[in-house]
Residue, then its C-alpha position, 0 to 999 in steps of 0.5 A: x421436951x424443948x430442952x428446957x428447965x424452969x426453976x420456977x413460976x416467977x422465971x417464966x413470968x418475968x421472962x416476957x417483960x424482958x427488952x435486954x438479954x446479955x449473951x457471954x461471949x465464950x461458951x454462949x456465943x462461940x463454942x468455947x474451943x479457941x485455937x491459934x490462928x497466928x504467931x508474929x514474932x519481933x527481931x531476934x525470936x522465932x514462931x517455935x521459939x515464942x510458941x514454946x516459951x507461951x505454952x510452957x508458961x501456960x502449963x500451969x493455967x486453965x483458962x480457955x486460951x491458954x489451953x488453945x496455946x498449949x494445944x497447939x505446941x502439943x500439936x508442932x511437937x514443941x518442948x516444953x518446960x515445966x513453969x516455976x513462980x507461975x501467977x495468973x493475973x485475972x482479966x489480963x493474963x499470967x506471968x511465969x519463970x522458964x529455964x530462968x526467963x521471965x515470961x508476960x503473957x496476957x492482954x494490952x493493959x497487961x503490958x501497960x501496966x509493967x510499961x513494955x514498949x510494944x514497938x511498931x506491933x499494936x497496928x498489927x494487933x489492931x488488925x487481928x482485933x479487926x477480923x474477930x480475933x484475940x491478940x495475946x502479947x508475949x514479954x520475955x524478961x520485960x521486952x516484947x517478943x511477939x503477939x499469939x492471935x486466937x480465936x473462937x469458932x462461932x456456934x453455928x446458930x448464934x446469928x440466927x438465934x440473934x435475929x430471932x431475939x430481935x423479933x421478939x423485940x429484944x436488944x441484944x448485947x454481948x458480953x466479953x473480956x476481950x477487947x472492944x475492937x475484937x468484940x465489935x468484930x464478932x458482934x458486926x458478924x452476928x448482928x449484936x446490937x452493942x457490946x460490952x467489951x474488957x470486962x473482968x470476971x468480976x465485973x460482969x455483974x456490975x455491968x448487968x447493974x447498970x443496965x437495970x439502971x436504965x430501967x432495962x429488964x435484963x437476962x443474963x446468959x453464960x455457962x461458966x463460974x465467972x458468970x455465976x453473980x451476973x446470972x443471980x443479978x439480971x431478972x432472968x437467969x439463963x445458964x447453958x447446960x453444957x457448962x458448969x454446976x455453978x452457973x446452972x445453980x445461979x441461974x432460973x433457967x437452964x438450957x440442957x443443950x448448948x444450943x443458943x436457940x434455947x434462949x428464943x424459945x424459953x422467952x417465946x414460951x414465956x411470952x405465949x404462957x402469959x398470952x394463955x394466962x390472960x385469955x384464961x382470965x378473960x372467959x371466966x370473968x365473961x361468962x360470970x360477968x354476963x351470966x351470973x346478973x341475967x340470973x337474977x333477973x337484971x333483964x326481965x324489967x326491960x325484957x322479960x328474960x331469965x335464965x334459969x339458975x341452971x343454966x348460969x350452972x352449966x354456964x359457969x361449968x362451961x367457962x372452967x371447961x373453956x380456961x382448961x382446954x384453953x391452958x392445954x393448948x401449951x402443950x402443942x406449943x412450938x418454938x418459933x421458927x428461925x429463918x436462916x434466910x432472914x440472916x443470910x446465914 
């Protein structure tokens, strides 16, 4: 009914202990679909010139911003080459030959690392950082040719859905490959209370460790393969439905839709199944507690009273009635209402 499917009974138990939930960034937090949104270019190159060389070297990539690039040549009836001694270079970027040029597409440790010399661009990658957006540098036989900027569109309910886990008391923290000023932007824009920023795909799942060294009770959210060991590690495992069967396999919870506010309302349901659990337990130990010893007379030498063993009967069918009544007021359970006027959203 809610979009919502638990593995199990422990899932939604520990759920309601949780104060830290983990939130990938692509695919959780944005949609998913980024796309080019600037082309700066060093002396000598133009935008169509680096734009072809970074798509034809991505022709051969399945990651989301190298599809974006590609996306975008296809769109300026760009032509491209087919790529040859094509490496991906997981967490930094890929490198691929075209028409005999070496091509080094990828991140700022990428560049570092084969010791480009950037020239006077990192102010101007700082800057597209600063605005949400994801710099990508292209080297062209071990000189730098330019920066591809790309971003993500943000879902249109992560800054709501934010503000609501705030309410249920959680932290909340985004996690992300990309840089720590790009993610400090996004996070400012959705008010995401820290960040976890040039993580590798095999990294994610330390990092959820570490967290659960500060005797944080964590869940873990994300819908791709590479969230798959940080799915498994945190108590609670969320998997967005609309990403891979990996993840949904790795995960104790999965959300059918995309929509982040499955995640408010998994943890509220958690929270109101415990508050039912304890009133359940609370009306079948008071009517026994008190009824069950005026049975047997406990009463009657200070006050002449006693109960009818009957009636302590019917007392105890009543309290079986109570808790069941009680637990099937779940049913009527509705997610938390979230105010989009809270957030200036």
């Amino acid at each position: 009914e809610h979009g919502i499917l638990i593995r199990g009974g422990e899932a939604l138990e520990t759920a309601h202990k949780l104060n830290a939930i983990v939130l990938d960034k692509t695919g959780t937090i944005t949609k998913g679909e980024p796309a080019v949104t600037d082309v700066l270019t060093v002396e000598g190159y133009g935008n169509g010139e680096i734009l072809g060389l970074a798509a034809s070297a991505e022709k051969g990539s399945e990651h989301p911003l190298g599809e974006a690039i590609l996306k975008k040549a296809l769109e300026d009836d760009l032509d491209l080459e087919d790529p040859t001694d094509f490496n991906a270079i997981p967490g930094h970027g890929i490198e691929a030959t075209i028409e005999g040029k070496s091509v080094l597409l990828g991140n700022t440790k990428l560049m570092n690392d084969r010791d480009i010399d950037l020239k006077d661009l990192p102010q101007q990658a700082e800057a597209i950082s600063g605005e949400g957006k994801t710099p990508m540098w292209i080297a062209v036989d071990a000189h730098i040719a330019g920066i591809i900027a790309v971003a993500d569109t943000l879902k249109e309910n992560s800054k709501t859905a934010v503000a609501a886990l705030h309410n249920l008391g959680l932290e909340v923290i985004m996690l992300t490959g990309d840089n720590k000023r790009t993610a400090d932007a996004i996070a400012n824009q959705i008010g995401i209370d820290r960040t976890l920023a040039e993580v590798l795909p095999e990294g994610k799942a330390s990092e959820i460790k570490k967290l659960q060294t500060e005797n944080k009770k964590v869940a873990m959210v994300g819908d791709g393969i590479n969230d798959a060991p940080a799915l498994a590690q945190a108590d609670v495992g969320l998997a967005i439905g609309t990403g891979t069967d990996v993840a949904m396999e790795s995960s104790d919870i999965t959300l059918i839709t995309g929509d982040l506010t499955g995640v408010v309302t998994a943890i509220a349901l958690s929270k109101a199944t415990i508050r039912n659990i304890k009133q359940n337990l609370f009306w079948a130990f008071a009517y026994n507690t008190i009824l069950i010893p005026v049975a047997a007379g406990v009463l009657f030498p200070f006050f002449g009273i006693l109960l009818n063993p009957i009636f302590a009967a019917a007392a105890m069918a009543l309290s079986s009635v109570t808790v069941v009544t009680n637990a099937l007021r779940l049913r009527r359970f509705k997610p938390p209402i979230i105010d989009k006027a809270m957030v200036g959203a």
